[in-house]
N, C-alpha and C positions, 0 to 999 in steps of 0.2 A: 238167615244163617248168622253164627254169633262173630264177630272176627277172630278168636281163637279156632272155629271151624275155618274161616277163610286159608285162615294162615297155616292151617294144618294141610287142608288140600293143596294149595299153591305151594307146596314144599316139597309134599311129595310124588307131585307132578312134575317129573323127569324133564318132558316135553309136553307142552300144548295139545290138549288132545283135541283130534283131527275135528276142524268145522265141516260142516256138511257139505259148501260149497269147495268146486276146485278152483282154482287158477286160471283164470282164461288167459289168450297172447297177451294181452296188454300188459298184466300183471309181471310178466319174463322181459319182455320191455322195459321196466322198468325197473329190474331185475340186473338185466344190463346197462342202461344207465348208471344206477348207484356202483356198479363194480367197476366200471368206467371210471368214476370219478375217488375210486380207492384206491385205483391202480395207481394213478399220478401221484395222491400222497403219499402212500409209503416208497414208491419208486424215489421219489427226490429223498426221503432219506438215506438214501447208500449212492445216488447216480453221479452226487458230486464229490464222491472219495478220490475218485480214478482222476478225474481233473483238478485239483487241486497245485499237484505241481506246474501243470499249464496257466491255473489261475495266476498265482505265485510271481512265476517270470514274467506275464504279461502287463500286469498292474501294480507289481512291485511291494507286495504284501510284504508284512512283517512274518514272522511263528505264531507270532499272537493273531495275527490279522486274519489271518489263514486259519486257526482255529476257528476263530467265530462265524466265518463262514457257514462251518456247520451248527456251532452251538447257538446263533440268530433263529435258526430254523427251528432247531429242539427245541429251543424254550419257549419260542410263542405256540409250538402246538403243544408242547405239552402244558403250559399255564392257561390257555382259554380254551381246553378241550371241555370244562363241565358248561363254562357259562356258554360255548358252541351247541348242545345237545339241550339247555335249559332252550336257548333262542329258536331251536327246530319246535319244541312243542308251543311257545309264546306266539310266537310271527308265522309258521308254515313250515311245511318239508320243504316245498318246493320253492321257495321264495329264500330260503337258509342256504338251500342247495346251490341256487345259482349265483345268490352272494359271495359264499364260497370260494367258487369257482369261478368266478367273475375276477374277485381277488389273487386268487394265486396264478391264473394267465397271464393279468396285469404286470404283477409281481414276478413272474417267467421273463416275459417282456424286457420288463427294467434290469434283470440282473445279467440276460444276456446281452445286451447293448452298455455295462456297465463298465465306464472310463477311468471312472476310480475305484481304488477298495472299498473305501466307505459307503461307496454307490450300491456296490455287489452286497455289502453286509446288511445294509438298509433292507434291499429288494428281496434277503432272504429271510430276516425278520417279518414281514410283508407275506413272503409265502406260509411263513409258518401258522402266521394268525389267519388265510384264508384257509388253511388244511386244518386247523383246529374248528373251523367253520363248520368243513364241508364233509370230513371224517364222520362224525354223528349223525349228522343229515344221510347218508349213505346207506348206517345201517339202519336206520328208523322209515326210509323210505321201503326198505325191503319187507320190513316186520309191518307197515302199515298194508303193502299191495299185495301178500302174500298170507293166504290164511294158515291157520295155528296148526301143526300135524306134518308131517314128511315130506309133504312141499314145501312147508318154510324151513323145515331141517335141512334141504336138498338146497335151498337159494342162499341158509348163510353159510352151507358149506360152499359155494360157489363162492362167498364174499370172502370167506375166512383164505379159499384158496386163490382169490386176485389178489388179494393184500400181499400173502405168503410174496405168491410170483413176485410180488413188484419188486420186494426186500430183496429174493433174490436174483432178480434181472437186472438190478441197478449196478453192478461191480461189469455184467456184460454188456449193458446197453450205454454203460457209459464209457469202455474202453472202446466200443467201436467208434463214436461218436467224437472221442478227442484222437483216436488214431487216421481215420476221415475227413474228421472236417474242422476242427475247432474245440477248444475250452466250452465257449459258449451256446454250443447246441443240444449240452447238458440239461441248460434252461429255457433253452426257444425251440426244442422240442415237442414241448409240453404246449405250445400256445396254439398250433395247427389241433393237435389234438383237443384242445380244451372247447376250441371254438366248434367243433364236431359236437362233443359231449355236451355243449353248452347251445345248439338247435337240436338236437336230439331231446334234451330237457326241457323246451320250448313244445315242442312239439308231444312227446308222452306220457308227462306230466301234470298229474291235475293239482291242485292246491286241498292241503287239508292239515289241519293242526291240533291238538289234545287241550290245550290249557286256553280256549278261547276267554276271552274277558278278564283273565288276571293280569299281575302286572309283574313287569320283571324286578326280582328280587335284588336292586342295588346294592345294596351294605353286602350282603352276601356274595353278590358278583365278584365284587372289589376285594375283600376277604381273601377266597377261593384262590379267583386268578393272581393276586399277588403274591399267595401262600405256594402255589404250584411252580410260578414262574421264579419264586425264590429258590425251591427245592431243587430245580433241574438246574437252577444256575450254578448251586454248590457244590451240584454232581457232576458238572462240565469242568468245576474248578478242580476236582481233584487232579485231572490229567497234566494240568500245567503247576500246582501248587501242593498237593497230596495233601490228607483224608486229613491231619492236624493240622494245616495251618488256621490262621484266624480267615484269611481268602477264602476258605472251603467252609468253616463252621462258621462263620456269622451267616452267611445266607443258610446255611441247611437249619440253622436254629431258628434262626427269623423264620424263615417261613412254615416249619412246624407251631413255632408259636401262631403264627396267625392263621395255621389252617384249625389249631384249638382255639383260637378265637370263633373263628366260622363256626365250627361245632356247635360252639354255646348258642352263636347266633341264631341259627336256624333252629334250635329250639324253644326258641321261644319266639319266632319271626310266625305271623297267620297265615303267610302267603310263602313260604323258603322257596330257596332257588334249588335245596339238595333236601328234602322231606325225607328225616333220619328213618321215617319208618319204611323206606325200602330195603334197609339192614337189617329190619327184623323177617324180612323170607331171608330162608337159611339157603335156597339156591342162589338168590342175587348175590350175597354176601359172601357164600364160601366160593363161588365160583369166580366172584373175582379176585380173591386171596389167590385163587390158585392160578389167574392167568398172572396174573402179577410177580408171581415165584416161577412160573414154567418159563416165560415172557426175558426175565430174569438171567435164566440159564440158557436159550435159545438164541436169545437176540444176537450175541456176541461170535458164532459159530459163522456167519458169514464175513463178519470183519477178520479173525481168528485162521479163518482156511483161509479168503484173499492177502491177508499176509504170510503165512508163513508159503503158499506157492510159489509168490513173489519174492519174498527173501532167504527162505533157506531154497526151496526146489529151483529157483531161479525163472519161473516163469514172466513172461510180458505179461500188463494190465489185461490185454485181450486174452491171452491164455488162458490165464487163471479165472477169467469172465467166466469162457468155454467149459472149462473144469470143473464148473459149478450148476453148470446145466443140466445133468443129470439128478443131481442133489431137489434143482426146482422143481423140475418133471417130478420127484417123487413127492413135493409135499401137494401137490396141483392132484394127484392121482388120489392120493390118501385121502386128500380133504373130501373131493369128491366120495368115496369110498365112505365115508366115516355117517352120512345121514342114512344108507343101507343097514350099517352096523347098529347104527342106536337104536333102531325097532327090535332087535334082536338080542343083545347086551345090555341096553340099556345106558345111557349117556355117560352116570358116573363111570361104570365099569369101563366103558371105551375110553373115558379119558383119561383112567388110571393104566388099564392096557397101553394105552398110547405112550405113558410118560413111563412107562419101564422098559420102551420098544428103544425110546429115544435115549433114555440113561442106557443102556444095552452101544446104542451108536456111540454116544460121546464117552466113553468108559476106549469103545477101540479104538476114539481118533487119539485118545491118551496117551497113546502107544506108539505116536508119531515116534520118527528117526530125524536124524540129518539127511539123509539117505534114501528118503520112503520114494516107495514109487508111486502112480499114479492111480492104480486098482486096489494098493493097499491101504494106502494112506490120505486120499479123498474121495474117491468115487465111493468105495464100500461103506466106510463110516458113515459118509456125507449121506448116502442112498438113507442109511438106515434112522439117523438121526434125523432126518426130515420125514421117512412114515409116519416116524414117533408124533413126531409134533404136528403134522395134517389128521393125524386121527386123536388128539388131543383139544387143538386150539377152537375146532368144529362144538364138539358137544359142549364145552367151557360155555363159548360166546353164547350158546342155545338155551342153555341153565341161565346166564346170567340174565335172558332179556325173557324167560318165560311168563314171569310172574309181574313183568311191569304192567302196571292201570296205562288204560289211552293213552292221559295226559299226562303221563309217565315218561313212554317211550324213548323220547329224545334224549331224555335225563340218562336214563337206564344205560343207552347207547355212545352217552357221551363218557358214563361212567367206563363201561369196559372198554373202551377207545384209549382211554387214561389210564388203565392198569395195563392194558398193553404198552402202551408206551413208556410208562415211568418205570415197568417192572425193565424194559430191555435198556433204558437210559441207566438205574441202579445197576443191575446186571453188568453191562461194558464198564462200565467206570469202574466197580468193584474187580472185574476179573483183569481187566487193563493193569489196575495195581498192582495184581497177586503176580499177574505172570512180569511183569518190568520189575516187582521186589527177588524173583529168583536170576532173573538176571542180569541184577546189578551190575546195570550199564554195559555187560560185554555185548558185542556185537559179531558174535562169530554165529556159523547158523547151526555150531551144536547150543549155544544156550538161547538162542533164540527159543530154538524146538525145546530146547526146556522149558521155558515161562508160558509155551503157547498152551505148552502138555499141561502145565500143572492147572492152566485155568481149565482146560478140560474136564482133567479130573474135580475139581470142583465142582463145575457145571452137570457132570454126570453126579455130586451129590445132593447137589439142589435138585435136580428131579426125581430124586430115590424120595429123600422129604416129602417131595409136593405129590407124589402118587401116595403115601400115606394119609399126608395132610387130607387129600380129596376122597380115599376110602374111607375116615373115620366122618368128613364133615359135609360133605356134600348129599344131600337125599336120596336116598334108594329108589333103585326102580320101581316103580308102580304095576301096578295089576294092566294099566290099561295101555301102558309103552310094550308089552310085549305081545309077540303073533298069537 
């Protein structure tokens, strides 16, 4: 077969078509294992919002100190999430995995027991780089144990929908937790759990890796992760320095420039860490443009409802936890929902359905008041902006790892790990702007509801875009995706 036929098939293969063998238990073991260890990462991206001001009084944080708390965390997963997914195919899934995972319990450890600020910001830098670890490891462990066909649709719909949960349980799991018992059980939550997930991986896990006998691609390592970890730092700066200062453009420049240094490098490197020709299949490649832009406009909708509940409706941290629960429940539902759907529409189609379900939501959280009630103005939107995006982010991630080789995988998975997360890092910081430039500095909770509305409506234009973007680029159904 010539590579112009490869690349032709591999495009227009929606979904994997079905291996002959099925899944046995071990396989769903292992299945839950990796969703296990998803859940923890994205969960600690939102779990330590609600405690913040407990951090604050207790250790005497600065504004600034207090930001970095969370921006420690964003940057180290998102700057060593490719060279995280290169390391699962070099070394092992299951040897990356409990590294990972090893790392961020450790890292849990230290930030809950943390005496000083600098201690807590250290130990969440620490977490970030074992969750940039362990993130890739997760989904390459599912896509190695789980054959090609409507079972693996069905197990990264379950991955796509622990992740979802985590984002959204973290605003409730973490208001119970500082209303209960403590700031710090934010983070030493995570370590009873970790050590569970961590004999569990002991135990159902076998060892197996893609790229046996190469060697890891240093210059390119360095490159990448300093280009990524530069980007998200200039995108963390907007919120304390905005989009022109030199604080925000030197690192956003720096590290574009050195992620086109990388570029060049790996093309002409024998062995790369990022082999450019997995941008030449048109599903890896549009598919992650589009989590990247969907990701974008999604991410922001749980920071965006937990505050405006909290400060114009006037709910407590727990409340507005609560408030949000239906919104989870529906992307948990969807996701699941969403690898039934793809035999029958077809992948791209559901994920363009999806994101006009979701622009449809955030079009009526728009429409917020000072005033809204709780049926009008979270529950309804909230319900419907999260179908959107469980029957979206499912077939996305499915496109993007279909066409990866063996010794692929890791990479593949570390790649959409990274456009998820850079696209909702870009995303909040951009609509954090939009909505604090409308309202300049007042603090009443009509302009509040104004600057949340207008990121909305933003939000709801970026997924009008990206359901275009994904009809015109992403490959059409196949003959053999449908009944």
């Amino acid at each position: 077969m010539t590579p112009m036929a490869s690349t032709e098939r591999t495009e227009s293969a929606v979904v994997e078509q079905p291996a002959p063998e099925r899944p046995d238990a071990r396989a769903w073991l292992v299945v839950l294992v990796a969703c296990a260890g998803q859940f923890l990462v994205v969960l600690d991206v939102s779990v330590v919002n609600v405690a913040l001001p407990s951090m604050r009084a207790d250790l005497g944080l600065s504004a600034l100190g207090l930001q970095w708390v969370l921006n420690a965390y964003s940057i180290a997963f998102a700057g060593f999430m490719l060279l995280g997914g290169r390391a699962v195919d070099l070394f092992g899934r299951k040897r990356v995995f409990q590294l990972g995972l090893g790392l961020f319990t450790a890292a849990s450890v230290a930030g809950g027991l943390a005496q000083e600020g600098w201690e807590l910001v250290a130990a969440r830098a620490v977490q970030g780089l074992g969750a940039a670890i362990l993130a890739p490891a997760t989904l390459t462990l599912i896509t190695g144990a789980v054959p090609a066909g409507p079972a693996r649709a069905r197990a990264i719909g379950t991955w796509t929908a622990v992740g979802a949960a985590g984002g959204a349980a973290g605003g409730f799991v973490g208001g119970v937790l500082v209303d209960l018992l403590s700031w710090r059980w934010v983070l030493l939550i995570n370590v009873p759990v970790g050590v569970v997930v961590m004999v569990a991986a002991a135990v159902w896990l076998t060892e197996s890796r893609g790229a046996a006998g190469r060697r890891l691609d240093l210059p390119g390592a360095v490159l990448v992760t300093g280009g990524l970890a530069a980007v998200a730092y200039g995108i963390v700066q907007t919120e304390e320095a905005g989009w022109g200062a030199p604080a925000t453009l030197v690192p956003l420049i720096g590290g574009l420039a050195l992620l086109g240094v990388f570029v060049a490098v790996e093309a002409r490197t024998a062995a790369p860490l990022m082999p450019l020709r997995v941008f030449r299949l048109r599903a890896v490649s549009a598919a992650n443009v589009a989590l990247l832009t969907t990701c974008s406009a999604s991410f922001g909708m749980w920071f965006f409802m937990t505050v405006y509940a909290q400060n114009v409706l006037g709910y407590t941290p727990l409340e507005a936890g609560l408030a949000l629960v239906p919104s989870s429940v529906s992307v948990l539902l969807s996701s699941k929902l969403a690898p039934r759907l793809m035999p029958v529409v077809g992948a791209r189609n559901l994920a363009v359905l999806g994101a006009l379900i979701a622009a449809a939501g955030f079009g009526w959280q728009s429409t917020m008041t000072a005033d809204g009630s709780f049926l009008g103005t979270i529950l309804g939107p909230g319900i419907l902006m999260m179908i959107g995006m469980g029957l979206t982010i499912t077939p996305l991630a499915s496109l993007a790892t279909s066409g990866a080789a063996p010794d692929e995988a890791g990479l593949v998975s570390g790649l959409v790990n990274t456009s998820r997360t850079m696209g909702g890092a870009l995303g909040l910081a951009t609509l954090s702007t939009l909505a604090a430039s409308r309202t300049a500095g007042r603090t009443t909770p009509e302009a509040l509801t104004e600057g949340y509305a207008l990121a909305f409506r933003a939000s709801t234009g970026i997924l009008l875009a990206s359901a275009v973007l994904m009809l015109l680029w992403l490959p059409k159904p196949s003959v053999t995706e449908r009944p």
